[in-house]
C-alpha positions as CSV (number, residue, x, y, z in Angstrom):
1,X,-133.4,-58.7,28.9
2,X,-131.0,-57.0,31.2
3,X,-127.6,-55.4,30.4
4,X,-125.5,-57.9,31.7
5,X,-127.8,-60.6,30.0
6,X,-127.5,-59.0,26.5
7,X,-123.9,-58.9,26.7
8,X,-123.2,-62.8,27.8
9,X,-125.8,-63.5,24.8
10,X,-123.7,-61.6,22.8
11,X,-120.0,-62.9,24.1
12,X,-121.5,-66.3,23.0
13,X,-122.8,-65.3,19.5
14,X,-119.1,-63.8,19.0
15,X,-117.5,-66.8,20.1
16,X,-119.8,-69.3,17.9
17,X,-119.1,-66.9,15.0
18,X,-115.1,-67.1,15.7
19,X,-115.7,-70.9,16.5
20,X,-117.2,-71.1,13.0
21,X,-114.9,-68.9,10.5
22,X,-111.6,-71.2,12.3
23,X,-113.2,-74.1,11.3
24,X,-113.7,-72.7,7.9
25,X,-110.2,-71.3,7.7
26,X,-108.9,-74.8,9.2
27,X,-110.8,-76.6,6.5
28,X,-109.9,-74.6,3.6
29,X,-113.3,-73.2,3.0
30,X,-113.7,-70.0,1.1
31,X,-116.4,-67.3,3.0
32,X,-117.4,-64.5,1.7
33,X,-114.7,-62.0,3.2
34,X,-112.2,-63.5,0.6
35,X,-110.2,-65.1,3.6
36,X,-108.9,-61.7,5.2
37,X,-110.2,-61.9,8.8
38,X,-108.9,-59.0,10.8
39,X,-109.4,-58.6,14.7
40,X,-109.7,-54.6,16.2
41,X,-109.1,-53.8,19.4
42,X,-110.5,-50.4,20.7
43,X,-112.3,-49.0,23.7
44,X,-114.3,-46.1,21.3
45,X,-117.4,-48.2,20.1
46,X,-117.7,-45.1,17.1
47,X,-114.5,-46.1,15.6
48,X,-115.0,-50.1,16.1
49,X,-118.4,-49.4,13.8
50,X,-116.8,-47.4,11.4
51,X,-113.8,-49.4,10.8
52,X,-116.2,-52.6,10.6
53,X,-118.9,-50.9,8.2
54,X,-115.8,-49.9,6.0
55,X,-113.8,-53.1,5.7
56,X,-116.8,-55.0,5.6
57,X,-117.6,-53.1,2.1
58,X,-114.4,-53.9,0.6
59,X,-115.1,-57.7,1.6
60,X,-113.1,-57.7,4.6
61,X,-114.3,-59.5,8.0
62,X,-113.8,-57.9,10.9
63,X,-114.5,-58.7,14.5
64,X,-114.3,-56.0,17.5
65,X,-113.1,-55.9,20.7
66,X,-113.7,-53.3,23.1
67,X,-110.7,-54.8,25.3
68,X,-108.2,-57.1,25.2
69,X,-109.2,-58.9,27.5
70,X,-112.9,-59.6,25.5
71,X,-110.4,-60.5,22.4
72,X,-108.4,-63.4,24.4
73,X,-111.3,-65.1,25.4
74,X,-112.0,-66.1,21.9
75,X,-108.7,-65.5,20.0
76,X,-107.4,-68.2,18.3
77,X,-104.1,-68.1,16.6
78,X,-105.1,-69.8,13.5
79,X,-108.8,-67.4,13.1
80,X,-107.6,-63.7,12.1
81,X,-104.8,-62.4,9.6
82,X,-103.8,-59.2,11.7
83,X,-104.7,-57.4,14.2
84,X,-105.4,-53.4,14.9
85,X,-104.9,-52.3,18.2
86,X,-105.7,-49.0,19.6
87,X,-102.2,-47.6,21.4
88,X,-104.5,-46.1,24.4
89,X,-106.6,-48.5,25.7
90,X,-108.7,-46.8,28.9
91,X,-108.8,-49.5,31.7
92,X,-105.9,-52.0,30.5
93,X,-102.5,-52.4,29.0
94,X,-101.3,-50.1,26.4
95,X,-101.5,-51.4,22.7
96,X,-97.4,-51.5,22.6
97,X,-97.6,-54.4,25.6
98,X,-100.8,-56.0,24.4
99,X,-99.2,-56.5,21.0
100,X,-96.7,-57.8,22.6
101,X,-98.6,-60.8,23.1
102,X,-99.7,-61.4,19.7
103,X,-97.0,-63.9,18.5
104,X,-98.5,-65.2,15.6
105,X,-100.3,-62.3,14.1
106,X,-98.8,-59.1,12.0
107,X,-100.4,-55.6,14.4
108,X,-101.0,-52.4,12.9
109,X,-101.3,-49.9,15.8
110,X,-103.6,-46.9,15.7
111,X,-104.0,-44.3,18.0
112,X,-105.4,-40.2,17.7
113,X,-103.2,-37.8,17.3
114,X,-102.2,-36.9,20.5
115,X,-100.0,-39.7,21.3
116,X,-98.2,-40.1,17.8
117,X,-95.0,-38.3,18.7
118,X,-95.0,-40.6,21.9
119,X,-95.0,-43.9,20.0
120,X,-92.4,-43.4,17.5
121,X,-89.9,-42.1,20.0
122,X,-90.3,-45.6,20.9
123,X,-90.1,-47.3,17.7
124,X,-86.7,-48.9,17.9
125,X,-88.3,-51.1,21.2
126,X,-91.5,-52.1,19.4
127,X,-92.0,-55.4,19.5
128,X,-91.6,-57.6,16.2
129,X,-95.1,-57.8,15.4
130,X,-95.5,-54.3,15.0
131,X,-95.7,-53.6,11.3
132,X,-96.8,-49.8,11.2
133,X,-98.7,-47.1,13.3
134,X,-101.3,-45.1,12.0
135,X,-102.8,-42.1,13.4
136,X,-106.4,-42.3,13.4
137,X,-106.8,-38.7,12.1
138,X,-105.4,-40.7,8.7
139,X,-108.4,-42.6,8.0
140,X,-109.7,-46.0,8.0
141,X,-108.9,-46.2,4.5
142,X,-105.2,-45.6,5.3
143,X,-105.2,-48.0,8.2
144,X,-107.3,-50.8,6.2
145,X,-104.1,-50.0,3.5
146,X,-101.9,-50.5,6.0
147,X,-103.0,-53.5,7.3
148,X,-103.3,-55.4,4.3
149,X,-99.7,-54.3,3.9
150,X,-98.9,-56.4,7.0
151,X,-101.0,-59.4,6.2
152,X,-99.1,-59.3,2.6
153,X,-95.7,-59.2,4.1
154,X,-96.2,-61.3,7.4
């Protein structure tokens, strides 16, 4: 199987699996993640594995996008509870526009340390789904936290 094959293959197998937990959510049926789905959108495929490995231990479901761009394609409004979006996204919009976007769902945006000072000089312009940054250098814990925070209070 080739590169380009293995990833189509799995584009599908994301988008039957998204396809699947809305109709679940839709229908009112209980999974296992205890109904907190959260969507992550980061171009460093270390962090998206950490931040999946650690939410999914504390029952959380998490899906992972390496662009936003990959995330639209099977984003539906009514499928995830938040949204964490890295600030510096190589290739693409910024997280600031790409939330933005996000009407519907509360966004928790991370980013390393190096751009922290930048994004809260800009805090009074962020747009109203923005419910907290978190540095990465803070921990997934902290930004798991965080995020249920938002879900909570959306």
């Amino acid at each position: 199987m080739t590169l380009n094959s293995y990833a189509e293959v799995s584009h599908r197998t994301d988008c039957i699996e998204h396809w699947i937990h809305s109709f679940k959510k839709t229908m009112k049926i209980k999974d296992d993640a205890g109904g907190i789905h959260l969507a992550v959108v980061d171009d460093d495929p270390g962090f998206l594995l950490l931040f999946r490995r650690t939410a999914n231990s504390q029952g959380i479901l998490v899906d992972t996008f390496n662009t936003p761009s990959h995330f639209l394609k099977c984003y539906s409004s009514s499928l995830y509870d938040a949204a964490v979006i890295d600030y510096n996204l190589q290739h693409s919009v910024n997280g600031l526009e790409f939330a933005n976007c996000l009407y519907t769902l509360p966004v928790v945006l991370i980013s390393d340390c190096s751009s922290a000072a930048k994004i809260m000089d800009v805090e009074a312009y962020w747009p109203a789904t923005i419910r907290s940054f978190v540095s990465k250098q803070k921990g997934v814990q902290k930004i798991l936290n965080e995020t249920k925070k938002a879900v909570r209070d959306f």
